[in-house]
C-alpha positions in Angstrom: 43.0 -70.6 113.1 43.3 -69.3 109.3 41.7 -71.1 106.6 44.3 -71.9 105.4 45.4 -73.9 108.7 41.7 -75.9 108.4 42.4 -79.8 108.8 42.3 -81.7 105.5 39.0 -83.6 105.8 38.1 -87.1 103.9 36.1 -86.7 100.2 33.4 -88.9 100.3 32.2 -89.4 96.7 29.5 -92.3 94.8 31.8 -94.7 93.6 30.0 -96.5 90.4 31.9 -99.8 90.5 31.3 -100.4 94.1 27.6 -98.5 94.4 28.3 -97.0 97.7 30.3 -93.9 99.2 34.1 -94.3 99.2 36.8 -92.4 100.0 39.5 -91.1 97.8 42.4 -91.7 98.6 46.1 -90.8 97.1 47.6 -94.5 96.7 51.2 -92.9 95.9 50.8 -90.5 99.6 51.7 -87.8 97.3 49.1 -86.5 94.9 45.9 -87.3 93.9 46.0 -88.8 90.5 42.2 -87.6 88.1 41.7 -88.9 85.1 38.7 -86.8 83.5 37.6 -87.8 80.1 37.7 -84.8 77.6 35.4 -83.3 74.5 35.8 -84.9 71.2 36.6 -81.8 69.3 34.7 -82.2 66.3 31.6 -79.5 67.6 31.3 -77.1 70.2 31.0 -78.6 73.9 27.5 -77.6 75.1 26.5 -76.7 78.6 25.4 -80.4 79.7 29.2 -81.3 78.7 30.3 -78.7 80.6 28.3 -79.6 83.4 30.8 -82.9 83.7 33.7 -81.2 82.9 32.9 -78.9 85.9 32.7 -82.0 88.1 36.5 -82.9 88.0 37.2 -79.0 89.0 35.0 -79.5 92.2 36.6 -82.5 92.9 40.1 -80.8 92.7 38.9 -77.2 93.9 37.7 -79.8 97.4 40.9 -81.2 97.7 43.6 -78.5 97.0 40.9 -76.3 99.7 43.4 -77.9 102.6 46.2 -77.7 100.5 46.2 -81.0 99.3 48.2 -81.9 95.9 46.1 -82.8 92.7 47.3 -84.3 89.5 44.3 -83.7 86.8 44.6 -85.3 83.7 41.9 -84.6 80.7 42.3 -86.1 77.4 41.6 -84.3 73.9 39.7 -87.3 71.7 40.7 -85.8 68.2 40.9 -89.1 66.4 39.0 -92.9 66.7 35.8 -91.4 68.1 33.1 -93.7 65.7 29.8 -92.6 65.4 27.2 -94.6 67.3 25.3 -94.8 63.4 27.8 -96.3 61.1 31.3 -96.7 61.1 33.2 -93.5 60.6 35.0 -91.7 63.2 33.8 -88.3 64.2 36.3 -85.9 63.4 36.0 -87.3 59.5 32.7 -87.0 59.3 32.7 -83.1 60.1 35.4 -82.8 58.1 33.7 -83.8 55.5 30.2 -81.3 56.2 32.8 -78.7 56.6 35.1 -79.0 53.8 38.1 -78.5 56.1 41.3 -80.8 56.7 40.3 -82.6 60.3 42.8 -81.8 62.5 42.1 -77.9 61.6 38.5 -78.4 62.8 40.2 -80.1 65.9 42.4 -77.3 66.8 39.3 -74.3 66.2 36.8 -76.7 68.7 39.9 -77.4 71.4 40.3 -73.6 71.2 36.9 -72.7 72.0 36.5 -75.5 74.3 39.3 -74.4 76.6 37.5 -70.7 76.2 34.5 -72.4 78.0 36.4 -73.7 80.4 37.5 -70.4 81.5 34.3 -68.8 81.2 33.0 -70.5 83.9 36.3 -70.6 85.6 37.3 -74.6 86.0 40.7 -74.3 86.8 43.1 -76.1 83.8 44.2 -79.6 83.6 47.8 -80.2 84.3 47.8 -81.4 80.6 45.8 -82.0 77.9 47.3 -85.0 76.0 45.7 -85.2 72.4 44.4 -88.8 71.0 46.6 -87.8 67.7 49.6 -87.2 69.6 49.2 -90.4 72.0 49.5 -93.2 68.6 52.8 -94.4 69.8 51.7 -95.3 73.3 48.2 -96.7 72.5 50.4 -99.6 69.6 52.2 -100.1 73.0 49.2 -101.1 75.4 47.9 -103.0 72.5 51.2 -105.1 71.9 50.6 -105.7 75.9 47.3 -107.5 75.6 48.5 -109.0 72.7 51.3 -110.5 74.6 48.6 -111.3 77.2 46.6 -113.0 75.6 43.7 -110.5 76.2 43.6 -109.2 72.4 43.8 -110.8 69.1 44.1 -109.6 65.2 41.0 -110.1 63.9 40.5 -111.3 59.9 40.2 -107.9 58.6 43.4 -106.9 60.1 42.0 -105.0 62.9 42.9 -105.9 66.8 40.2 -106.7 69.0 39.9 -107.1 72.5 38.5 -110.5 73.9 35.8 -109.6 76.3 35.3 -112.8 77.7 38.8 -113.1 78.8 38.0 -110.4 81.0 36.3 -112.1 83.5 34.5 -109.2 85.9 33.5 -108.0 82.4 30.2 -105.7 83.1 30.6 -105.0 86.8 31.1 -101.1 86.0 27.9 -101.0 84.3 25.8 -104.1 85.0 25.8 -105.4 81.5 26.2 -108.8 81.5 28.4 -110.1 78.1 25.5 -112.7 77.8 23.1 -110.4 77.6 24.4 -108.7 75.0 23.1 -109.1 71.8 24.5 -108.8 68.2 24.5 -105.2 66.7 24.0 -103.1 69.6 24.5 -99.4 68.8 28.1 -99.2 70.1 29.4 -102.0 68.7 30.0 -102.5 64.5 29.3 -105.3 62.2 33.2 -105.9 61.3 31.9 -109.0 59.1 32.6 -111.8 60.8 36.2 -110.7 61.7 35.3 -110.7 65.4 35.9 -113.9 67.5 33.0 -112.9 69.5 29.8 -110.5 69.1 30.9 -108.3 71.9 35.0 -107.6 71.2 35.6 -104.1 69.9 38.5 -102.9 67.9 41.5 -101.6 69.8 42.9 -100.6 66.5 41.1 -100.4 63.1 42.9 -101.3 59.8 42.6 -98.7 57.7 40.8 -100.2 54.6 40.0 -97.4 52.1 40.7 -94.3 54.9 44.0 -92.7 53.5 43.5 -89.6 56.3 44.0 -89.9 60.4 45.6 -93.0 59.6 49.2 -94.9 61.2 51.3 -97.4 60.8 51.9 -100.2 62.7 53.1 -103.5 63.0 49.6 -104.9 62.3 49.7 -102.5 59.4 47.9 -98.9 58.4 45.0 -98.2 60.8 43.4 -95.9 63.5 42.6 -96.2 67.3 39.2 -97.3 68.4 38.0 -95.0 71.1 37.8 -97.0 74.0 42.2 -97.8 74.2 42.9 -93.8 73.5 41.8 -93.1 77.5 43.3 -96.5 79.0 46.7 -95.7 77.4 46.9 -92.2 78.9 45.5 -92.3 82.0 48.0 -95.3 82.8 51.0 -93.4 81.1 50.1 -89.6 82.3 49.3 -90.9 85.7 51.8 -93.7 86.4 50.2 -96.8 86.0 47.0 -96.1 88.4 44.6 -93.9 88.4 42.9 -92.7 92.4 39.6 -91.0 90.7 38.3 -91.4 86.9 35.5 -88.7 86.0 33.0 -88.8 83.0 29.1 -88.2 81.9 26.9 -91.4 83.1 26.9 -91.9 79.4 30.3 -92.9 79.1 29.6 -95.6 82.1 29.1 -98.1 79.2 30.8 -98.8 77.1 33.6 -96.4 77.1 34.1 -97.3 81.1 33.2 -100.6 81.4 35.8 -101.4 78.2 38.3 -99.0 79.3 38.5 -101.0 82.9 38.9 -104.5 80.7 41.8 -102.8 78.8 43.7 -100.9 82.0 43.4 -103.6 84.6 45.6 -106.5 82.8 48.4 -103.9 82.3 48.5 -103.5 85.8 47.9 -107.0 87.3 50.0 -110.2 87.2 48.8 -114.0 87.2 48.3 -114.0 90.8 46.5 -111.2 91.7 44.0 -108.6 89.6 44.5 -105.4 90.4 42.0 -102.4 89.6 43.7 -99.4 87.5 41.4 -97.2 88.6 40.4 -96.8 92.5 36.9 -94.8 92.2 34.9 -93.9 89.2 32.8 -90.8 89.7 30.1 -90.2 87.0 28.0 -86.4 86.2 24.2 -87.3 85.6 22.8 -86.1 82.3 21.5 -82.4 82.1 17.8 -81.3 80.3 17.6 -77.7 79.2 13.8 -77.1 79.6 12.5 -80.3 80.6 13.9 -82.0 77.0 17.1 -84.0 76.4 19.3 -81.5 74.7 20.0 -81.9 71.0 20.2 -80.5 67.5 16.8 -81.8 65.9 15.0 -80.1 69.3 16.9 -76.9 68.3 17.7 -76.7 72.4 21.6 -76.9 72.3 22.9 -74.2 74.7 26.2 -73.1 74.5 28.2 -70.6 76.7 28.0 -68.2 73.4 24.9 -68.1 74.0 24.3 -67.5 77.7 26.7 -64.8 76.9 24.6 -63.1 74.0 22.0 -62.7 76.1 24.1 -60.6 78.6 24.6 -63.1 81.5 28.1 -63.8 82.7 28.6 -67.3 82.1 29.4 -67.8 85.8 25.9 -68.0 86.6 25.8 -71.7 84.9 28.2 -72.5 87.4 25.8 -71.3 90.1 23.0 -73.2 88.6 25.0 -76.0 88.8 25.8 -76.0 92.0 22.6 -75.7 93.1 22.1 -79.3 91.8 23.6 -82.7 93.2 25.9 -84.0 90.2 24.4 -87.5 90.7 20.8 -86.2 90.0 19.4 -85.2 86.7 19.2 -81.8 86.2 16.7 -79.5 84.5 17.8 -76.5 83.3 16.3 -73.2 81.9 16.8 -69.8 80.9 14.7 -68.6 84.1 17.1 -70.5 86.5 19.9 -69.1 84.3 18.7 -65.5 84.6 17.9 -65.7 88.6 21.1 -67.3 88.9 22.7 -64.1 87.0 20.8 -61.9 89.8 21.9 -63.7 92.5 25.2 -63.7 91.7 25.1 -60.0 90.7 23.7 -59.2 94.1 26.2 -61.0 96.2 29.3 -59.6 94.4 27.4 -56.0 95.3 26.9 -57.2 98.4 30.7 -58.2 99.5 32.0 -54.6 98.2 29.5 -53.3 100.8 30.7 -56.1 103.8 34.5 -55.8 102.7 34.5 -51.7 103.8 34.3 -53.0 107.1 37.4 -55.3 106.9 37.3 -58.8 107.4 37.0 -60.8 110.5 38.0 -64.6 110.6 35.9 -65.1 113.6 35.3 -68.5 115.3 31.9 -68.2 114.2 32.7 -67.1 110.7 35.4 -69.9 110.8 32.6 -72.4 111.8 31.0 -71.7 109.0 33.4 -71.7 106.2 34.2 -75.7 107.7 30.5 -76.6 107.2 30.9 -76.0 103.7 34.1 -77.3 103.3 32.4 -80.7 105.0 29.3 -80.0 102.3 31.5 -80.4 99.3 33.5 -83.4 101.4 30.0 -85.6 101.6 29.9 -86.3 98.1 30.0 -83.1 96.6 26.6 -81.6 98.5 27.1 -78.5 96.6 23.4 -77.4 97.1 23.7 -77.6 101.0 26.8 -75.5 100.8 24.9 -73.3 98.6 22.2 -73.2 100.8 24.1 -71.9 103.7 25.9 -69.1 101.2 21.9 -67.9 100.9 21.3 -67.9 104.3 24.2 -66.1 105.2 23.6 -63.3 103.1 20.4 -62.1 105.8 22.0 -64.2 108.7 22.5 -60.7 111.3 24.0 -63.2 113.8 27.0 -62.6 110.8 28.4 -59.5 111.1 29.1 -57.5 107.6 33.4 -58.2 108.0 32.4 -61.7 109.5 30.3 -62.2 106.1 33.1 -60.7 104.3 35.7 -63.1 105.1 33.5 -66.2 104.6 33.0 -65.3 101.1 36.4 -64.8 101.1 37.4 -68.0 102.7 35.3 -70.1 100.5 35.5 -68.6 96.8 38.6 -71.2 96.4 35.6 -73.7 97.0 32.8 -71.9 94.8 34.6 -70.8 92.0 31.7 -68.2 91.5 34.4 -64.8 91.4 32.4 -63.6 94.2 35.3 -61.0 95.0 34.7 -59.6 91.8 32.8 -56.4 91.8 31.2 -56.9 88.5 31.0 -59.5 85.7 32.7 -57.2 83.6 35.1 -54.5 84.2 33.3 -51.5 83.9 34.9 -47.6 83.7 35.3 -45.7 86.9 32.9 -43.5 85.2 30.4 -46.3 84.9 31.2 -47.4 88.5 30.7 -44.2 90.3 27.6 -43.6 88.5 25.7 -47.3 89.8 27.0 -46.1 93.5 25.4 -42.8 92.6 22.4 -44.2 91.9 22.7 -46.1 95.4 23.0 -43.0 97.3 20.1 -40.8 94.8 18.0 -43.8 95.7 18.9 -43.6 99.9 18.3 -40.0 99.7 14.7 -40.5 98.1 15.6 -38.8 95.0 14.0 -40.7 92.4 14.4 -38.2 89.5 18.2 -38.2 89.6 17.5 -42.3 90.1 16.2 -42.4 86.6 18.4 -40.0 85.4 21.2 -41.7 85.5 19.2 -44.8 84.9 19.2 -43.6 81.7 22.5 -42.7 81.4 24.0 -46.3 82.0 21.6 -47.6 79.5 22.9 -45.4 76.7 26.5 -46.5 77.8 25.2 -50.4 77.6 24.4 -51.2 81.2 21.1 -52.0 82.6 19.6 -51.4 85.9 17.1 -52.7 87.6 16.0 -52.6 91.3 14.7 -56.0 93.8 14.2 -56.1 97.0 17.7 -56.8 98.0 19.0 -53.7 96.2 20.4 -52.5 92.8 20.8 -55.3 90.5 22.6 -54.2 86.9 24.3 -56.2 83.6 25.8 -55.4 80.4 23.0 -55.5 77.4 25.9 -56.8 75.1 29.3 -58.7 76.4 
């Protein structure tokens, strides 16, 4: 049996709404319809976002592993994101530090984010529909709850939804709308306009903004954030989404209000229907036991994992060493062994692969234990576990340990193929398996010669106990 022939197993993951494991399921028996929520481009994505935008590509990489078809959907939020301080959206507030017309800022950070995306190799969204671009659809779902009865236009102009006609209201989260007090962070003071403490805007008249602003038949205004994601998941996806995918932070209230927008669309007077089968949500991430943020000075970004000479890849590895669901802590020390590691295998499969590569039962075996791993809720860290253990396992032999590596980078997504980080000369490359053999052969001075040598060229060496391990001093 190839890998490729392995029987499509059952993905298991923590479904938030219903607090237990659930299967996803394609309700169309065609694709799998995702629905991840996207950056707000306004700043550079740093690695905790990255962290949850990396759980969507497990979730696809798991499915598409049997061949199974995925439709991934991630939206761009360059418009109606308010800040949780006072009520200005986002992407006119850097604007304004910057000095720059907003949707240029947009474009640069929606650049660079898809540049992190690809540096730690999540596999693209089939699209990437943009908040700006969506205005015409989002007037649409509103006139629908209008219609419905579910939304109303409030005295300042603005169109609010009624949350207590939505009468599961808190399930997602466990916020109760009687519980809820006045002037919570995420809600605004609209003065008075609001029928109800706890409605938020669907759309926002304009009032004094003159930029980022449409017209509509409830005159000039902007989206409020929560309506951008329930208009295109429905629209992109065709009226129902199988898995939705964001931080824990967006669980309320982007989530919870999201679900009170999408499910009337899709229901009828006799029967309420969920939009959205499964939510999945990524825990938060620490970056040396703190919360990451500016006034700690402990933002990480990939530019800088990459100026201190690790290939960004070896943030992937760190994080799947962790269980999304569990908070994680991470550190320049795990980033750096992590980097080793992952230097070490790649090293390591260009000495298995001269062997060939055998697609043994055993090795076979092996590669569907993982494949299970990531089925049971995403149990990357057992997976990872057994790619550790293989790597001294001499029940394994080397073309046996070839092809598993093989078998399961589609899984991984670590470029463990790849002989180096970064493509180096064939001069560069012959010297490092020089080295090898002047080390085998006990000849230490020509070691250290060339040592030297691949230092002067940008390339460091060092030596463990499980062989040669090198990177680039500058990338």
């Amino acid at each position: 049996m190839k890998r490729e022939q392995l029987e499509p197993k059952t993905l298991q993951i923590y479904d938030t709404l219903n607090r237990r494991l659930m299967p996803v399921i394609a309700s169309n028996g065609e694709s799998y319809r995702i629905y991840c929520c996207g950056p707000t481009v306004y700043r550079d994505a740093h690695v905790g976002n990255l962290r949850t935008f990396m759980l969507s590509d497990l979730v696809r990489r798991t499915l598409e592993f049997a061949n199974q078809k995925v439709t991934l959907i991630q939206n761009i939020t360059d418009v109606g994101h308010m800040s949780e301080d006072f009520a200005e959206d986002k992407m006119l507030s850097q604007s304004k530090l910057e000095n720059r017309d907003p949707f240029s800022i947009a474009r640069d950070y929606e650049s660079k984010f898809h540049q992190d995306l690809k540096a730690i190799n999540v596999i693209s969204a089939d699209k990437y529909p943009r908040a700006s671009e969506c205005i015409e659809m989002m007037i649409q779902h509103i006139q629908a709850l209008i219609d419905l009865d579910y939304a109303y236009v409030g005295a300042d102009s603005s169109v609010y939804f009624s949350a207590a006609k939505f009468e599961s209201y808190g399930e997602l989260s466990g916020n109760r709308l009687d519980a809820l007090k006045p002037g919570h962070r995420y809600q605004y003071s609209e003065d008075g306009a609001k029928r109800f403490h706890a409605d938020w805007a669907l759309w926002k008249a304009a009032g004094n903004r003159t930029q980022m602003v449409w017209q509509t038949p409830w005159g000039m205004g902007f989206p409020g954030w929560h309506i951008e994601c329930s208009a295109m998941s429905l629209h992109y996806l065709n009226q129902h989404v199988d898995l939705h995918i964001g931080g824990i932070d967006l669980r309320f209230p982007h989530h919870e209000n999201e679900r009170a927008q999408s499910n009337p669309l899709v229901s009828n007077k006799e029967h309420s229907v969920e939009a959205v089968s499964l939510w999945l949500h990524g825990e938060h991430l620490l970056f040396e036991g703190r919360k990451m943020s500016k006034s700690a000075w402990n933002v990480v970004l990939v530019s800088d994992v990459i100026e201190k000479g690790f290939d960004p890849l070896a943030l992937r590895f760190c994080f799947l060493e962790n269980r999304y669901r569990g908070q994680m802590d991470l550190s320049w020390a795990s980033i750096s062994a992590a980097f080793s590691t992952l230097q070490r295998w790649r090293e390591k499969y260009q000495q298995w692969r001269l062997s060939g590569s055998n697609q043994s039962a055993l090795a076979l075996s092996l590669v569907d234990e993982m494949y299970s791993d990531f089925c049971n809720d995403l149990d990357t860290p057992r997976a990872m576990l057994k790619l550790r253990a293989l790597e001294k396992d001499d029940s394994f032999s080397d073309p046996e340990k070839a092809f598993v590596f093989e078998a399961v980078e589609k899984l991984f997504g670590l470029k463990l193929l790849n002989t180096l980080e970064k493509d180096l000369s064939p001069e560069l490359a012959d010297l490092l398996n020089q080295r090898i053999t002047a080390r085998a052969n006990k000849d230490f001075k020509r070691s250290d010669e060339i040592r030297d040598e691949l230092l002067a060229a940008g390339v460091e060496v060092r030596d463990s106990a499980d062989g040669q391990i090198w990177k680039w001093l500058k990338i």
